[in-house]
C-alpha positions as CSV (number, residue, x, y, z in Angstrom):
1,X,132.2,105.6,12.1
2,X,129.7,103.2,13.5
3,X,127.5,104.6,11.0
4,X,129.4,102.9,8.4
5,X,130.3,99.9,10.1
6,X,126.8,99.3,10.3
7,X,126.1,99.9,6.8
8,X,128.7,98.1,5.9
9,X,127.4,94.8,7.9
10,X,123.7,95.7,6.6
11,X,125.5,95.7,3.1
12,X,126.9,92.3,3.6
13,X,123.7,90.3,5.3
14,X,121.8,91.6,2.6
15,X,124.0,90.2,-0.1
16,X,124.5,87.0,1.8
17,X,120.6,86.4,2.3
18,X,120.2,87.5,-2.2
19,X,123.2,84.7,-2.5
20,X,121.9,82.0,-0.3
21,X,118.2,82.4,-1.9
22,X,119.6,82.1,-5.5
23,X,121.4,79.0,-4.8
24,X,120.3,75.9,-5.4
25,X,121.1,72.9,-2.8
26,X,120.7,69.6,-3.7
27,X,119.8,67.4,-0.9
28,X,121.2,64.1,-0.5
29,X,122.4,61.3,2.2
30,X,125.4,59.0,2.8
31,X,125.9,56.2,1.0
32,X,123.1,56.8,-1.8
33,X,124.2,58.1,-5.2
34,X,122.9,61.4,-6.2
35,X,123.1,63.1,-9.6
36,X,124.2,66.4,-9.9
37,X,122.9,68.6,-11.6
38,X,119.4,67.0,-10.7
39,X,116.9,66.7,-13.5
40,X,118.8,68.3,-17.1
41,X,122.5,68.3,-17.0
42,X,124.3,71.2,-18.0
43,X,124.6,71.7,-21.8
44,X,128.0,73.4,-23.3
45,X,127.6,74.5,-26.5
46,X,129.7,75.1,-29.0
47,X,131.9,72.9,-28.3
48,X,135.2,72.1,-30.8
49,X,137.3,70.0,-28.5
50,X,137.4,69.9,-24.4
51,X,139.7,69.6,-21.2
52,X,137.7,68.2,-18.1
53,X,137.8,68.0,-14.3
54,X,135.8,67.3,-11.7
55,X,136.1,69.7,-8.8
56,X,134.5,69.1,-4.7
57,X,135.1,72.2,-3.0
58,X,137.9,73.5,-4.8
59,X,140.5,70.0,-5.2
60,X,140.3,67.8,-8.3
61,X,138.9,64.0,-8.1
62,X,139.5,61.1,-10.2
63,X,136.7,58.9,-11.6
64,X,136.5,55.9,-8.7
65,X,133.7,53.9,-7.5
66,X,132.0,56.7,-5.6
67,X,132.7,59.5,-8.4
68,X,131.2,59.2,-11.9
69,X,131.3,62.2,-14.3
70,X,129.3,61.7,-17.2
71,X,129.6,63.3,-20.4
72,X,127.6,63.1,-23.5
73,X,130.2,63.0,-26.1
74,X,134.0,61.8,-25.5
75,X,136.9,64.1,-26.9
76,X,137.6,61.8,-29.7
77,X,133.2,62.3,-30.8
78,X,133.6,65.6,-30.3
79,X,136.1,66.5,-32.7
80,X,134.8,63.6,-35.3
81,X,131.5,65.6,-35.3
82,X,132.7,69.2,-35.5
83,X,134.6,67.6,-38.7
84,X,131.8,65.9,-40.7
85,X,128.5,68.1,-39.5
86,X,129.5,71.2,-37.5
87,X,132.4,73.5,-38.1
88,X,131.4,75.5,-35.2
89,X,130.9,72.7,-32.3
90,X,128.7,70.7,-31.1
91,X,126.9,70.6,-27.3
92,X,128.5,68.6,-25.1
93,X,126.1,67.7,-22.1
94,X,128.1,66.8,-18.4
95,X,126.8,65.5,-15.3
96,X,127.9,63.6,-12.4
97,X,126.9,60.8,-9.9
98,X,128.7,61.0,-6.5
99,X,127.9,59.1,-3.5
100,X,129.3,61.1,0.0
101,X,130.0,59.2,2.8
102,X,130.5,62.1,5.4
103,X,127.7,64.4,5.5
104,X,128.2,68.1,5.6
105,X,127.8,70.8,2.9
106,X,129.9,70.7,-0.7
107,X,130.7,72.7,-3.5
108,X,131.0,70.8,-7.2
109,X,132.3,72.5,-9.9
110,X,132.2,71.1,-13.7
111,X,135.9,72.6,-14.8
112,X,135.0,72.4,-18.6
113,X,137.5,73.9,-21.1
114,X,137.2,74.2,-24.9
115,X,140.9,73.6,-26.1
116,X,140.7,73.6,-30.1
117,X,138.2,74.4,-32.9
118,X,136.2,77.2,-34.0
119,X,134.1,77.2,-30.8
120,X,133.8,79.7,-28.5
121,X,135.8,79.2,-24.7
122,X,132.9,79.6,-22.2
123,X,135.4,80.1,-20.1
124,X,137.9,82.3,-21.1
125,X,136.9,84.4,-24.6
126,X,133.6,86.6,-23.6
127,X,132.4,84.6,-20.8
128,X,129.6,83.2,-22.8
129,X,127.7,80.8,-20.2
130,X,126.4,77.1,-21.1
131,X,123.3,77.0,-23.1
132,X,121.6,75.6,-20.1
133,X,122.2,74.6,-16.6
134,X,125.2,75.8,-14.3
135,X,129.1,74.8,-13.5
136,X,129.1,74.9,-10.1
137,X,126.4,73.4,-8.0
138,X,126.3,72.7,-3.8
139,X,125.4,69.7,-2.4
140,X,124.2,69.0,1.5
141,X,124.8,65.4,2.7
142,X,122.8,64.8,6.0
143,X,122.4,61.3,7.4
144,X,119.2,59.2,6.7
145,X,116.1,58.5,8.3
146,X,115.4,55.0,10.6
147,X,111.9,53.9,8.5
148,X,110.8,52.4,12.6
149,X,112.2,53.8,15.6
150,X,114.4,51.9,17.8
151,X,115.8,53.0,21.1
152,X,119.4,52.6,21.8
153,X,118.6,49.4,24.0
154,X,116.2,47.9,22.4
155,X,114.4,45.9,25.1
156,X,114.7,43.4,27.9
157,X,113.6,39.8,26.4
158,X,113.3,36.9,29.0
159,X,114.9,33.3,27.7
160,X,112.4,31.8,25.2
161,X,110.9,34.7,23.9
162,X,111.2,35.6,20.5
163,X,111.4,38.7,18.2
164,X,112.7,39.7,15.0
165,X,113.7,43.7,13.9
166,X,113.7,45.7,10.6
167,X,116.5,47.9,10.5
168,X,115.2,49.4,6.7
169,X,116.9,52.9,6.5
170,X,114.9,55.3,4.1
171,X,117.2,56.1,1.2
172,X,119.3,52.9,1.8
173,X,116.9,50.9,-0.9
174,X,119.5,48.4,-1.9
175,X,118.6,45.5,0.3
176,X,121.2,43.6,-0.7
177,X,124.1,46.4,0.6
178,X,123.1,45.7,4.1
179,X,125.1,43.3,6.8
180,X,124.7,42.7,10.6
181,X,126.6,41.0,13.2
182,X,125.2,39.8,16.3
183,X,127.7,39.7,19.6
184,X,127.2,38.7,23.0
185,X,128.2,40.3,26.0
186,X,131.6,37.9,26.0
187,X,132.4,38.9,22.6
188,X,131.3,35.7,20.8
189,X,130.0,36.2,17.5
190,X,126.3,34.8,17.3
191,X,125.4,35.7,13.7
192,X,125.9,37.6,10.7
193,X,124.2,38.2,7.5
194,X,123.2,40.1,4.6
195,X,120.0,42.5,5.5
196,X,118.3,44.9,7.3
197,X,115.7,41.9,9.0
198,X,117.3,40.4,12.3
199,X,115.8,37.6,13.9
200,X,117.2,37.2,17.4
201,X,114.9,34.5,18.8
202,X,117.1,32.1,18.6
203,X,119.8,33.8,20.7
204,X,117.4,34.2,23.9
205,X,119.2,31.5,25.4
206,X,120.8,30.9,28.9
207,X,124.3,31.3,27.0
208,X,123.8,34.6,26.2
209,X,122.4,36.3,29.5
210,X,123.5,39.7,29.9
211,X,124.0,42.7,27.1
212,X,124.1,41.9,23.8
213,X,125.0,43.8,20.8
214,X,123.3,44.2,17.1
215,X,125.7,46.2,14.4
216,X,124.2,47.3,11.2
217,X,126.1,48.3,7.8
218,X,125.2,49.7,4.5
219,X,127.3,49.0,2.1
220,X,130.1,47.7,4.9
221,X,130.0,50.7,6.5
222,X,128.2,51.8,10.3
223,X,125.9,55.1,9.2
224,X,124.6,58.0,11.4
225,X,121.0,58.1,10.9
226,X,118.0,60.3,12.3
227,X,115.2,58.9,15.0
228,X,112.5,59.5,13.5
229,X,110.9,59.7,17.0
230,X,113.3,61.9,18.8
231,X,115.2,63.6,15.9
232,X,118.1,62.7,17.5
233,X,121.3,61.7,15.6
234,X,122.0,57.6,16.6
235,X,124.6,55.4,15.5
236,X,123.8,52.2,13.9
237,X,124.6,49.6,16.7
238,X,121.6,48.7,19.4
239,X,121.7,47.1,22.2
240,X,119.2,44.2,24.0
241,X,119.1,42.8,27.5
242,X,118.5,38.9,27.8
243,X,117.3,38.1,31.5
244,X,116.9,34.7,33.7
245,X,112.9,33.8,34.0
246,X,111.7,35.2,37.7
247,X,108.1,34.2,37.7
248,X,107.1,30.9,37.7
249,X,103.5,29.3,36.7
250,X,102.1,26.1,38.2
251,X,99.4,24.2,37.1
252,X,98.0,21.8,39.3
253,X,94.1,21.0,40.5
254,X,95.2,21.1,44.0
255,X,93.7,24.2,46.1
256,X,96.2,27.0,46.4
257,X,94.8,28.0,50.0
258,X,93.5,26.7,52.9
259,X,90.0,27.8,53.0
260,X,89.5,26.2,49.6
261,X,91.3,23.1,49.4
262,X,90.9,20.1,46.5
263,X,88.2,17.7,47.5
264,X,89.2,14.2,46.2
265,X,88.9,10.8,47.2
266,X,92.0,8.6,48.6
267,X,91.5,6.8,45.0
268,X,91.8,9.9,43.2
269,X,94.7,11.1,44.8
270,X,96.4,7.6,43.5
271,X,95.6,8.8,39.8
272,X,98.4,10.8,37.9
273,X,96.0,13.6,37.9
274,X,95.7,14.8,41.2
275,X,99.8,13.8,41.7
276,X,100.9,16.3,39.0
277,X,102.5,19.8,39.3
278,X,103.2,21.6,35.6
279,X,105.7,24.2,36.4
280,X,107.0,26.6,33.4
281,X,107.0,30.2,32.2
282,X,104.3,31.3,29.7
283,X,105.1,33.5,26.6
284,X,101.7,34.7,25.1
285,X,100.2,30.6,23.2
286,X,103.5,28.8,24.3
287,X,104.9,27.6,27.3
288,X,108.6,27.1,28.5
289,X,109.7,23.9,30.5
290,X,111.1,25.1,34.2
291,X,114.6,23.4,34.4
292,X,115.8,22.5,37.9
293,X,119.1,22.0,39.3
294,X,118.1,19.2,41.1
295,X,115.5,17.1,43.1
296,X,112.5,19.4,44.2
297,X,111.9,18.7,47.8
298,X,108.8,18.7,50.1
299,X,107.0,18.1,53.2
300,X,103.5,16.8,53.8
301,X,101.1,17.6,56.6
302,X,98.2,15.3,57.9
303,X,95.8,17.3,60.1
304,X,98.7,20.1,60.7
305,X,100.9,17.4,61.9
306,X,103.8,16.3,59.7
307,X,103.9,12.8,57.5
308,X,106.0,10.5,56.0
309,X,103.0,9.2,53.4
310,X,104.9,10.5,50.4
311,X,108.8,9.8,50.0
312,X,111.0,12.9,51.4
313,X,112.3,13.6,47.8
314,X,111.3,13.9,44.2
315,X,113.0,13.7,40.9
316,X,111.8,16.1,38.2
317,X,115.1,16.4,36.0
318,X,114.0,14.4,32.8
319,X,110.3,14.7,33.6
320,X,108.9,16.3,30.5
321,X,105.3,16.4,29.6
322,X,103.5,17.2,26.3
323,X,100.3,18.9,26.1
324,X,98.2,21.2,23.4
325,X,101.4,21.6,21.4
326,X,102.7,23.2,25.3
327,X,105.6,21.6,27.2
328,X,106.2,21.9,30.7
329,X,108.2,20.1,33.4
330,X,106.2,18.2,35.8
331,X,106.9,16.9,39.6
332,X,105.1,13.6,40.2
333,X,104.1,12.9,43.7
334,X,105.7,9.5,45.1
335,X,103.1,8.1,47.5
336,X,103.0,4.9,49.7
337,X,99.7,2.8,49.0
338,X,99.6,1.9,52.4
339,X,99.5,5.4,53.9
340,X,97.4,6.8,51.3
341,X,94.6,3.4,52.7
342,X,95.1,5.0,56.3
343,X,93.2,7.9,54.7
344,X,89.8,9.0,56.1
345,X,86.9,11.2,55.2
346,X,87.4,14.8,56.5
347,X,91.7,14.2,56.5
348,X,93.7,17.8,55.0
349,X,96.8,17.5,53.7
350,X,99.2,20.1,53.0
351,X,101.9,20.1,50.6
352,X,104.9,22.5,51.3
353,X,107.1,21.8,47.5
354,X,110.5,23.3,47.4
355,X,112.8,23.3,44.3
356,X,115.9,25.6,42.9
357,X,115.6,26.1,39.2
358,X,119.2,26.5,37.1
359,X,118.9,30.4,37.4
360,X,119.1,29.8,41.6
361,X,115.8,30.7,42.1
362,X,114.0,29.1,44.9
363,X,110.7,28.4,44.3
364,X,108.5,27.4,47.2
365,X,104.5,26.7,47.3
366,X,102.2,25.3,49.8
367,X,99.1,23.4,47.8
368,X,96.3,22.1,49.9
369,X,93.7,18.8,49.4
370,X,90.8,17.0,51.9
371,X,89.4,13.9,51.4
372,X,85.6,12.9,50.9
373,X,84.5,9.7,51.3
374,X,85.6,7.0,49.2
C-alpha cells in the first residue's frame, strides 16, 4: 500500500513539475497594461463567423477601461470576407490588453467559437488548434519596484532645511497618472499635486512640527511596491519628522574664554563691531535668523566684580541683519559713554548673555574682552 501511495504522489509531482515548465507566465505589475499573448497574438483560422468571450480564471468580463480584447476582424468583416474571397474562412487574430490592480496569479482564456460557415470549429468538430499561438494563457501580477529607496520615515529635517523626493516607481511610466498629498500631524492638508517629485522645503516650518505624512497614487490609487534595498513589500505613504533648532551659532569677535579674551580699545568697543552678537542656525551656505520670545538679558563684569556700564536689558526682536546673501538676528550691546570713559588699560570684562528663543530654549554664553591702551 505505501508502495503505491508513493508512486502515486511520485506520479503526480512529476506531472506537475512537466506542466509548470511548459507553461508560459507572463509577468506583469499593477496598474500597467500588459498584452496578452505577448509578442504574436493568437491566430484562428478558418474562421466563417465567431462567438467571443473573455475569460480570468474561469468567469466572463465585459470590455471596460481596464479590459480590452482585441480582434482583427469584427463579425460583420468576417463574414463579408468569407463571401467575396474565401468560402472556407478567413484568420481571425485576438489578443487582449488588461491592466490588474491586485496582484496575484491568473488564468485568461480566449473563449473563441466559430458559429456559421464552411469553417472548421476549433473547438468542438476535431479539435483542430489555432494556427498559431494558444487560448489560454497565465498571468502573475506582482507589485512594482521603488526606482530610489525610501525608508518608511523618511528622515528628521530641522525648520529651514529643505529637500525634495522622487517617488518614480519602475513600470509606472506615465508621469502624469501620479498624485500626492501632503498632511501634517493635525490633519491639515499642506499640498497636493500631480507627480512623483515632492518638494517639501517649504513645509519645514514651526507650524508643522511633529510627524508629517506624504501619500502617493498612481492612477488615484495607493500601490504596494518592492524596496529595492530591503526587498520588502512597503505601502506607498512615508513618513518625515520636522524638529525645533537645538544648536545655536554665534558669531561675534569677542573671546569665548578667559584665557584668550578680545583685546580692544575703549573706542573700539563703542563701534558696532565689537557690540554685535549674530545668533542663527546654519544649513550647509545659508543661515537661519534665531527668533526670540523676548528681550535677551545679561550681566556684565568689571574685574570679576559686577557693573552697571551696559543697560540690564536688550531688545533683539526686530533686529535683523543682512550679510553675504546670510541673515541672522543680532543683539546690539547698549553701553553708557560715560562708563565705557572710566575704562583703563588692563580692565576684563565679562559678558554673561541670556535669551529664550520661541522653541523655549535657553541659550546662555559668557564672552570675554580686555582693554589696551587707547
Amino acid at each position: 500500500m505505501k508502495k503505491l501511495i508513493f508512486l502515486f504522489l511520485f506520479s503526480f509531482i512529476l506531472a506537475y513539475q512537466t506542466t509548470a515548465q511548459d507553461v508560459n507566465v507572463i509577468e506583469a505589475i499593477q496598474f500597467k497594461p500588459v498584452m496578452v499573448p505577448e509578442g504574436v497574438p493568437t491566430i484562428f483560422y478558418p474562421v466563417g463567423g465567431y462567438s467571443f468571450n473573455l475569460l480570468i480564471n474561469g468567469v466572463s468580463v465585459e470590455q471596460s477601461d481596464n479590459i480590452k480584447p482585441m480582434l482583427s476582424l469584427t463579425q460583420n468583416e468576417v463574414r463579408s470576407s468569407v463571401t467575396k474571397l474565401f468560402g472556407s474562412g478567413v484568420p481571425v487574430a485576438c489578443a487582449a490588453q488588461i491592466t490588474f490592480t491586485d496582484t496575484g496569479y491568473y488564468e485568461i482564456e480566449f473563449d473563441f467559437n466559430v458559429q456559421r460557415g464552411n469553417a472548421i470549429n476549433v473547438d468542438k468538430v476535431g479539435r483542430i488548434a489555432p494556427l498559431s499561438g494558444s487560448k489560454r494563457f497565465y498571468v502573475h501580477v506582482d507589485y512594482p519596484e521603488m526606482a530610489l529607496s525610501y525608508k518608511d520615515t523618511i528622515g528628521s529635517y530641522i525648520i529651514g532645511e529643505r529637500d525634495s523626493l522622487n517617488f518614480y516607481t519602475k513600470g509606472f511610466d506615465q508621469t502624469v497618472e501620479y498624485s500626492y498629498l501632503i498632511t501634517n500631524e493635525g490633519g491639515q492638508v499642506l499640498d497636493r499635486g500631480a507627480n512623483s517629485y515632492v518638494n517639501i522645503s517649504q513645509f519645514l516650518t514651526p507650524e508643522n512640527i511633529g510627524v508629517n505624512r506624504i501619500e502617493l497614487s498612481y492612477k488615484g490609487k495607493p500601490f504596494m511596491y518592492y524596496n529595492p534595498e530591503t526587498g520588502d513589500v512597503k505601502n506607498s505613504t512615508w513618513y518625515y519628522i520636522v524638529n525645533v533648532p537645538r544648536d545655536y551659532l554665534v558669531e561675534t569677535d569677542w573671546g569665548i574664554s578667559e584665557s584668550n579674551p578680545l583685546l580692544l580699545t575703549t573706542a573700539q568697543l563703542r563701534s558696532q563691531k565689537f557690540r554685535t552678537f549674530n545668533v542663527y542656525y546654519e544649513f550647509g551656505t545659508r543661515r537661519l535668523p534665531a527668533e526670540f520670545r523676548g528681550e535677551a538679558n545679561f550681566e556684565v563684569y568689571v574685574n570679576g566684580r559686577r557693573s552697571d556700564m551696559f543697560f540690564t536689558s536688550l531688545q533683539a526682536l526686530t533686529d535683523l541683519k543682512i550679510e553675504n546673501n546670510t541673515q541672522a538676528i543680532f543683539i546690539p550691546l547698549r553701553l553708557d559713554g560715560d562708563d565705557i570713559s572710566k575704562l583703563k588699560a588692563g580692565d576684563e570684562i565679562r559678558l554673561d548673555i541670556s535669551y529664550v528663543d520661541i522653541y523655549d530654549n535657553v541659550i546662555s554664553s559668557s564672552y570675554f574682552a580686555k582693554i589696551t591702551n587707547n
